[in-house]
N, CA, C and O atoms as a DFTB+ gen file, in Angstrom:
300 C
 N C O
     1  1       0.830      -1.195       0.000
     2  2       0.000       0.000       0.000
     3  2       0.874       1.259       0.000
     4  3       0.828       2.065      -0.929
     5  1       1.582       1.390       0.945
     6  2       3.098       2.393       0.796
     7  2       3.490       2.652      -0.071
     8  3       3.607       3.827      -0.419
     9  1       4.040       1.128      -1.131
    10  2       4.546       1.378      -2.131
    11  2       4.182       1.963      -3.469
    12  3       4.866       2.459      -4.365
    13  1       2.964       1.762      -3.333
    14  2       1.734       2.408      -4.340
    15  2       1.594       3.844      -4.645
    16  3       1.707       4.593      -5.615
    17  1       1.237       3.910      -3.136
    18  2       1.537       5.539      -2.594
    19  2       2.515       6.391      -2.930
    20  3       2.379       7.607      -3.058
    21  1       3.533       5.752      -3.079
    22  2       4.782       6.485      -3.410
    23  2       5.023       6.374      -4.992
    24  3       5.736       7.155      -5.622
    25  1       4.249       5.172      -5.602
    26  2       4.631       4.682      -7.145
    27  2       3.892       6.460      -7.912
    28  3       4.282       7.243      -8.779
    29  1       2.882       6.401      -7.122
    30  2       1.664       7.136      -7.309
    31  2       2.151       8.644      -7.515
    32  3       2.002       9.282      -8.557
    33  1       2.832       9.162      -6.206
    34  2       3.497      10.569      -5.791
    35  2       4.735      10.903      -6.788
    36  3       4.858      12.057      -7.197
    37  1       5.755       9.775      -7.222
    38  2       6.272       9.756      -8.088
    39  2       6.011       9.940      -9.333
    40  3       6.713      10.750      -9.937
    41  1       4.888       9.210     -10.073
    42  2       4.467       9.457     -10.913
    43  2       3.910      11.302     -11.651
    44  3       3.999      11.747     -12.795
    45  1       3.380      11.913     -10.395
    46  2       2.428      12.586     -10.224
    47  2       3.527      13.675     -10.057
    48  3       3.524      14.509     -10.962
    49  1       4.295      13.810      -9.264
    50  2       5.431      14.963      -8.645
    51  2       6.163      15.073     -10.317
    52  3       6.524      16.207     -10.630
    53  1       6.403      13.850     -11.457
    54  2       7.386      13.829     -12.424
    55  2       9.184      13.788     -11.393
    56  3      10.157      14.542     -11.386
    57  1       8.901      12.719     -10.792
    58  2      10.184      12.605     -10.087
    59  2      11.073      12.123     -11.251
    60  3      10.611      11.266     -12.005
    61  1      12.270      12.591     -11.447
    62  2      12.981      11.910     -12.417
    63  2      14.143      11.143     -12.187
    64  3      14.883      10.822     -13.117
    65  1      14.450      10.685     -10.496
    66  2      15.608       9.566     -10.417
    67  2      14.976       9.722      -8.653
    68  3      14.175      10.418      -8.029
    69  1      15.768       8.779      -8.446
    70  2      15.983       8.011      -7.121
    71  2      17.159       7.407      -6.566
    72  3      17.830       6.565      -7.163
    73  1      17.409       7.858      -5.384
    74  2      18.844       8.090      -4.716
    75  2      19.045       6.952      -3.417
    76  3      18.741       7.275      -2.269
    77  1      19.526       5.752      -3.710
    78  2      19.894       4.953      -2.623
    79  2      20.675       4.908      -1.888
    80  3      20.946       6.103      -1.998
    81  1      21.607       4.449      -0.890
    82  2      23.084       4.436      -0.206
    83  2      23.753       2.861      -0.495
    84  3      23.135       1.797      -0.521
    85  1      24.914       3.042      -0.657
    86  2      25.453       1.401      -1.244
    87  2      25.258       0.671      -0.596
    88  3      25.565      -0.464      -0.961
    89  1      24.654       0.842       0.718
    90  2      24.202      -0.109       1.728
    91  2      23.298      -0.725       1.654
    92  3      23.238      -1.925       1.925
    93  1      22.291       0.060       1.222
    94  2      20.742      -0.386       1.195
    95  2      20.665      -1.533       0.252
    96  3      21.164      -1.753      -0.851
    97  1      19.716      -2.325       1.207
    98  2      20.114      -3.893       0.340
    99  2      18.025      -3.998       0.384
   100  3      17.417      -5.038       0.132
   101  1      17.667      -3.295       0.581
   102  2      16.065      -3.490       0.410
   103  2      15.611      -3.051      -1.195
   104  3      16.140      -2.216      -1.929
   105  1      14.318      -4.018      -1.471
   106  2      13.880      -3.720      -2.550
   107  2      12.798      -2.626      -3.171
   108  3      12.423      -2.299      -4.297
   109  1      12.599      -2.363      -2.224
   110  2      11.746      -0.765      -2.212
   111  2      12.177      -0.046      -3.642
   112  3      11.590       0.027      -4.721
   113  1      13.169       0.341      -3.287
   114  2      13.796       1.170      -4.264
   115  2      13.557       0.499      -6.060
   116  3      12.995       1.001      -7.034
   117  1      14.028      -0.363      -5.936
   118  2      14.026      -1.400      -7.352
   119  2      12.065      -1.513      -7.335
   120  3      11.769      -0.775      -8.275
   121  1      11.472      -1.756      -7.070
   122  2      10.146      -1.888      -7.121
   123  2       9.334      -0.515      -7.789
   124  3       8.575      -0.496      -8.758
   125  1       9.770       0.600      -6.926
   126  2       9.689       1.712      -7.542
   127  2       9.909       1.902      -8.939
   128  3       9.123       2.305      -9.797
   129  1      11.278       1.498      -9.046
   130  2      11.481       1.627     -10.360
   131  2      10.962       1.239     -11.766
   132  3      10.810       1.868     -12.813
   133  1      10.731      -0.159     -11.348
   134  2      10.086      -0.909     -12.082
   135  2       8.900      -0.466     -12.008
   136  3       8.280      -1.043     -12.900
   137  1       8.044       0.406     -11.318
   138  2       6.305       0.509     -11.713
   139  2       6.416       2.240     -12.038
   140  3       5.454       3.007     -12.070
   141  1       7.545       2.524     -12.216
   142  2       7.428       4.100     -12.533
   143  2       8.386       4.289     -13.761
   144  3       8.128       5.209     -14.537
   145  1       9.524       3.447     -14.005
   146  2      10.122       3.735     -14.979
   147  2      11.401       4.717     -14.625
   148  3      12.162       5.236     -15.441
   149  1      11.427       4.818     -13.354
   150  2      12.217       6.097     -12.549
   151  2      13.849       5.293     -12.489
   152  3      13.855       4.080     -12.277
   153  1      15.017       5.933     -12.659
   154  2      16.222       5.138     -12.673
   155  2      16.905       5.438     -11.170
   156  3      16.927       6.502     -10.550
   157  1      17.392       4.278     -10.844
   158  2      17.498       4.538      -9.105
   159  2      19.239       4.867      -9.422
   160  3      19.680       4.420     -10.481
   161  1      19.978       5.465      -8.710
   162  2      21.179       5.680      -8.520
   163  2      21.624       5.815      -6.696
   164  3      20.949       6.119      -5.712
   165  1      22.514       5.575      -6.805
   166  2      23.332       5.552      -5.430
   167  2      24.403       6.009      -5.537
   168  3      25.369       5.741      -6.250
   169  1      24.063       7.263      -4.234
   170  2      25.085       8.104      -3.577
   171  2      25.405       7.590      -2.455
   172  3      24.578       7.064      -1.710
   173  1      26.990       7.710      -2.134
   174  2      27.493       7.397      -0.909
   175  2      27.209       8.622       0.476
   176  3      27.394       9.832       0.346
   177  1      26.818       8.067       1.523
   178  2      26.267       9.140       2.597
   179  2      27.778       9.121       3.467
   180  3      27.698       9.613       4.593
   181  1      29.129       8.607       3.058
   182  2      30.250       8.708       3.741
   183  2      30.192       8.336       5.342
   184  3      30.905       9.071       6.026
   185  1      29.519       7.393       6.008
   186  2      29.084       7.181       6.920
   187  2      29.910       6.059       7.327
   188  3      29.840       5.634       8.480
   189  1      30.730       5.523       6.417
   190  2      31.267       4.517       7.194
   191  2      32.684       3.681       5.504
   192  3      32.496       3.946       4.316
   193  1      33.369       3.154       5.806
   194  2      34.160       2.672       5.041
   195  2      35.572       3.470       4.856
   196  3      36.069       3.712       5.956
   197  1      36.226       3.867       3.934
   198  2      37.640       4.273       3.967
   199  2      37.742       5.568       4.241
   200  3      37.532       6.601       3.605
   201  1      38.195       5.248       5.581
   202  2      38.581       6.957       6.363
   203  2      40.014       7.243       6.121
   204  3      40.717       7.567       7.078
   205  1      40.434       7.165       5.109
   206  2      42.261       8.079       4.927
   207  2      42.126       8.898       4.119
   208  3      41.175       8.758       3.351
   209  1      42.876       9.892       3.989
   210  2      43.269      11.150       3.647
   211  2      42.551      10.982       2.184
   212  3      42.484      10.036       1.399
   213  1      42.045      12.324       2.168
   214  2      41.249      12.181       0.939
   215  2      40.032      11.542       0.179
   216  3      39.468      11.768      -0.892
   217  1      39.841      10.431       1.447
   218  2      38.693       9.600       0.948
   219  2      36.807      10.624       0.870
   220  3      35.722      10.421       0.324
   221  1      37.282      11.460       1.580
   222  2      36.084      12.358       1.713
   223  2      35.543      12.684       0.453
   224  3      34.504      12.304      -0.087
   225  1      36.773      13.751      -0.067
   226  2      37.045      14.593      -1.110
   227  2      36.637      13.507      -2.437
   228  3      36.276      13.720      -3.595
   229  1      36.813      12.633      -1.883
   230  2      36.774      11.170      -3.456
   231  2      35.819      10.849      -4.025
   232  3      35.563      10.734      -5.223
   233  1      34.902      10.599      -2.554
   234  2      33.653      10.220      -2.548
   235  2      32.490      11.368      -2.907
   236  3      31.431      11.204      -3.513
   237  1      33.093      12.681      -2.280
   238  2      31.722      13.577      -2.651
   239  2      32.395      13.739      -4.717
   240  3      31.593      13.701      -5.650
   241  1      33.602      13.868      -4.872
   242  2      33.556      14.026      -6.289
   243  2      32.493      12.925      -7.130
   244  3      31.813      13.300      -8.085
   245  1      32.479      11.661      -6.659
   246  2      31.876      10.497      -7.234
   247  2      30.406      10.554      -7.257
   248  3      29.689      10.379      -8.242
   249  1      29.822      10.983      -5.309
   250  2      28.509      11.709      -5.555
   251  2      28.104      12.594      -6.556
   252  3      27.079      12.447      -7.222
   253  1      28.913      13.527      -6.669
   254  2      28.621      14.534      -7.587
   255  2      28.473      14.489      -9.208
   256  3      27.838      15.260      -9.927
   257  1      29.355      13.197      -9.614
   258  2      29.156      13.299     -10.981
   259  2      27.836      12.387     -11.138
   260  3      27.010      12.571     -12.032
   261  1      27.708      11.061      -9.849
   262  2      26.602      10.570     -10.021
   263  2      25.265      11.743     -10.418
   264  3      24.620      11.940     -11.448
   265  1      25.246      12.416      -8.933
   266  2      23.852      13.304      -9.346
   267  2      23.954      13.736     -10.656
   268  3      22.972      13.356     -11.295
   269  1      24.845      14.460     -11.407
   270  2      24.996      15.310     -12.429
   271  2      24.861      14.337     -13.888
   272  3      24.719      14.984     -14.925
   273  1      24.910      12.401     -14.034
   274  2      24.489      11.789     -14.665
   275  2      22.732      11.473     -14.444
   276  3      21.864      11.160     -15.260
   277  1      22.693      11.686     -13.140
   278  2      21.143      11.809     -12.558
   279  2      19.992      12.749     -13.398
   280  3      18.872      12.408     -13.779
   281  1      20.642      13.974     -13.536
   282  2      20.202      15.343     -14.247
   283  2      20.104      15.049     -15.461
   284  3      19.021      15.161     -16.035
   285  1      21.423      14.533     -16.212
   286  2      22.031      14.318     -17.500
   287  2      20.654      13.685     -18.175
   288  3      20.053      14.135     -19.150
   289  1      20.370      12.684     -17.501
   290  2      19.682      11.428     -17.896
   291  2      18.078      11.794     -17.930
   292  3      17.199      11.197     -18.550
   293  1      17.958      12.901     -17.119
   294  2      16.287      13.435     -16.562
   295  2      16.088      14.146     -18.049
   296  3      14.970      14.107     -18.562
   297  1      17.185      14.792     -18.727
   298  2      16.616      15.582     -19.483
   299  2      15.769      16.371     -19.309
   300  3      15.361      17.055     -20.247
């Protein structure tokens, strides 16, 4: 019923992507996709994994081109 709800709001808002964390191992996201046509992508929330010098800086560059293929792709 949730998921509907949201297939629904998506549809309706013209959401044009969807943003997971490499963690997330639930299918929510993929379900969405599949009943909206919406392309899911994943950004890292830097919350945990390689803390040395620079890994910050690495990861938001990687976020960033993700979103900006996110956009690319929304047309």
């Amino acid at each position: 019923k949730r998921l509907a709800h949201l297939s629904d709001k998506i549809k309706n808002e013209h959401i044009k992507a969807l943003f997971t964390e490499p963690s997330y191992k639930g299918s929510a996201a993929s379900i969405l996709s599949e009943s909206t046509g919406v392309k899911v992508y994943s950004i890292d929330p830097v919350t945990s994994g390689d803390m040395s010098d620079g890994s910050y800086v690495s990861i938001m560059k990687s976020n960033t081109q993700t979103i900006k293929e996110a956009l690319s792709d929304a047309g």
